[in-house]
N, C-alpha and C positions, 0 to 999 in steps of 0.2 A: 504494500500500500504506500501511496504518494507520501512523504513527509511534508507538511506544509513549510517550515523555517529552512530545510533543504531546498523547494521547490523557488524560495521568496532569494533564498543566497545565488540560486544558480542563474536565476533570471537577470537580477544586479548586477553581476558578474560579467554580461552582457553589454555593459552599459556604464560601469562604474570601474575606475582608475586610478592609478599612483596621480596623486596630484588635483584629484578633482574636490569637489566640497558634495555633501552629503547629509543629510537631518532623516534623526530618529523620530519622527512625531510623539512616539510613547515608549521614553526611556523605560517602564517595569525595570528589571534586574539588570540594566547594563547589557544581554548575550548580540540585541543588535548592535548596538554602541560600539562594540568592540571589536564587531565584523565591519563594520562601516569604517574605524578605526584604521583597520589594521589594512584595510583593501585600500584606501586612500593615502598612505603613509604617512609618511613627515612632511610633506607639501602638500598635503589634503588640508581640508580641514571637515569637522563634524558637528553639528549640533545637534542637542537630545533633550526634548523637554519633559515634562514630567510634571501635575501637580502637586504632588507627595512629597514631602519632605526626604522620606522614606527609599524611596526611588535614586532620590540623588547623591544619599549615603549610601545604599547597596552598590550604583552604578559606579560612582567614584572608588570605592574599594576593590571591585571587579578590576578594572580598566588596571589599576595601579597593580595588582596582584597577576596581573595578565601579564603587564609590562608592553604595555599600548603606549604606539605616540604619543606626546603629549599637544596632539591637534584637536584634539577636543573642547565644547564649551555646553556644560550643562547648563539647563536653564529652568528655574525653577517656577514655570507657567504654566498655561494653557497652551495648546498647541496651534489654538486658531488664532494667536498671536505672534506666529511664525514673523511675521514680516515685521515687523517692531526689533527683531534681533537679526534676520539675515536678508543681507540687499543685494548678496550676488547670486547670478542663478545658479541651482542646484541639480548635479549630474542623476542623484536616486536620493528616493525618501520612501522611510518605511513607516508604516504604522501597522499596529497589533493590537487589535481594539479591543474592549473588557476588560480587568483589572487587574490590578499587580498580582500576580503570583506569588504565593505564600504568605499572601501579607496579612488575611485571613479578615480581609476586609472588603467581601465581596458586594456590597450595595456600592462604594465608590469603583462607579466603571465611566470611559467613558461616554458621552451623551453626545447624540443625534443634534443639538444645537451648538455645539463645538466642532462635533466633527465633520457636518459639512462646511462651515467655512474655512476650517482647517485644511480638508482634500481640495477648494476651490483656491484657497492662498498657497499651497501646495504644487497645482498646477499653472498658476503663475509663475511662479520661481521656476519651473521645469527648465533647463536647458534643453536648446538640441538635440537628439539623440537621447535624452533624457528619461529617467522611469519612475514610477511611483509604485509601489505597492503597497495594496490592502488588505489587510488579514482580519477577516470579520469572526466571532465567534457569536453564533444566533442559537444556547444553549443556555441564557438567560433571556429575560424580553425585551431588554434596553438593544440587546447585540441584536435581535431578531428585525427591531425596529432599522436600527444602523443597516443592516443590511436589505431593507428594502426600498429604504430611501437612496442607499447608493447605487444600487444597482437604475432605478429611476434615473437617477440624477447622471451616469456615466452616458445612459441612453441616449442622453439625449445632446453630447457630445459630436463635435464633427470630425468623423473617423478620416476626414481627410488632414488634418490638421495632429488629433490624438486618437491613438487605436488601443480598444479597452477591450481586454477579454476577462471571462472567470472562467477560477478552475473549483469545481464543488465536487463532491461525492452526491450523483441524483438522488441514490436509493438512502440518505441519510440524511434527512434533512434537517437536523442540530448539529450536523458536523462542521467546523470549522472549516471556510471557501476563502479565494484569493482574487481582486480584482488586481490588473496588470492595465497598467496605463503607459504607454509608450508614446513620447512625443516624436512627431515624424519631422 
């Protein structure tokens, strides 16, 4: 079976560079952070935001125990405040929507009024050749929600411009899907 965080790395991969810049939309535990990190090098840079305080002490710990460049800038926000912190365009952005892991604080997840202006200030920023991925999890109602509005909202995108696909499991329908946005 597909891995999703496999499927989200190998696609970026595609797209992202020594040297290029990069944003985590939803630092959780730092494991994008440090993938974003470490693909960009020491002439990248990365930003990862996070409303938790929580998020930004596990991910700064992670990074430093990893022995990650140090081109990283957490940022302790909302994520649909992207552009208030980064004003050059960005090569991949990821986000991984629903709540931190382990934190054992599952009513704070993200929400449907952050995170579409988030994927829209997101696709702004897109550079060229550019990609964003979205990692929905509709296995609560908040994610269930997210993921109906976005799939709406990619729709109605001009695939001449950005080409969006999802990747789901049909016959599963809580299981965790991935929208793929590729700037042409």
């Amino acid at each position: 079976m597909l891995d999703l965080l496999d499927m989200q790395k190998y696609f970026i991969l595609s797209h992202l560079g020594e040297g290029d810049v990069a944003v985590d939309f939803t630092m959780g535990n730092g494991n994008d952070t440090l993938f974003l990190s470490r693909t960009v090098g020491e002439r990248g840079r990365v930003y990862a935001f996070d409303i938790q305080e929580d998020a930004l002490t596990s991910t700064r710990a992670h990074l430093v125990a990893e022995g990650a460049p140090e081109n990283y800038t957490l940022i302790h926000d909302s994520h649909h405040n992207v552009e208030k912190y980064v004003r050059e365009p960005i090569k991949a952005g990821m986000f991984n929507l629903g709540y931190l892991p382990r934190s054992g604080r599952r009513h704070v997840t993200t929400m449907c009024d952050t995170t579409l202006p988030a994927v829209k200030a997101a696709l702004r920023l897109l550079a060229p050749d550019g990609i964003l991925m979205v990692a929905v999890y509709p296995g609560h109602e908040e994610g269930t929600r997210e993921g109906q509005m976005l799939t709406e909202f990619f729709s109605t995108l001009d695939r001449k411009r950005i080409s969006v696909s999802c990747r789901r499991i049909v016959n599963s329908p809580t299981s965790p899907f991935l929208f793929i946005a590729e700037n042409r």
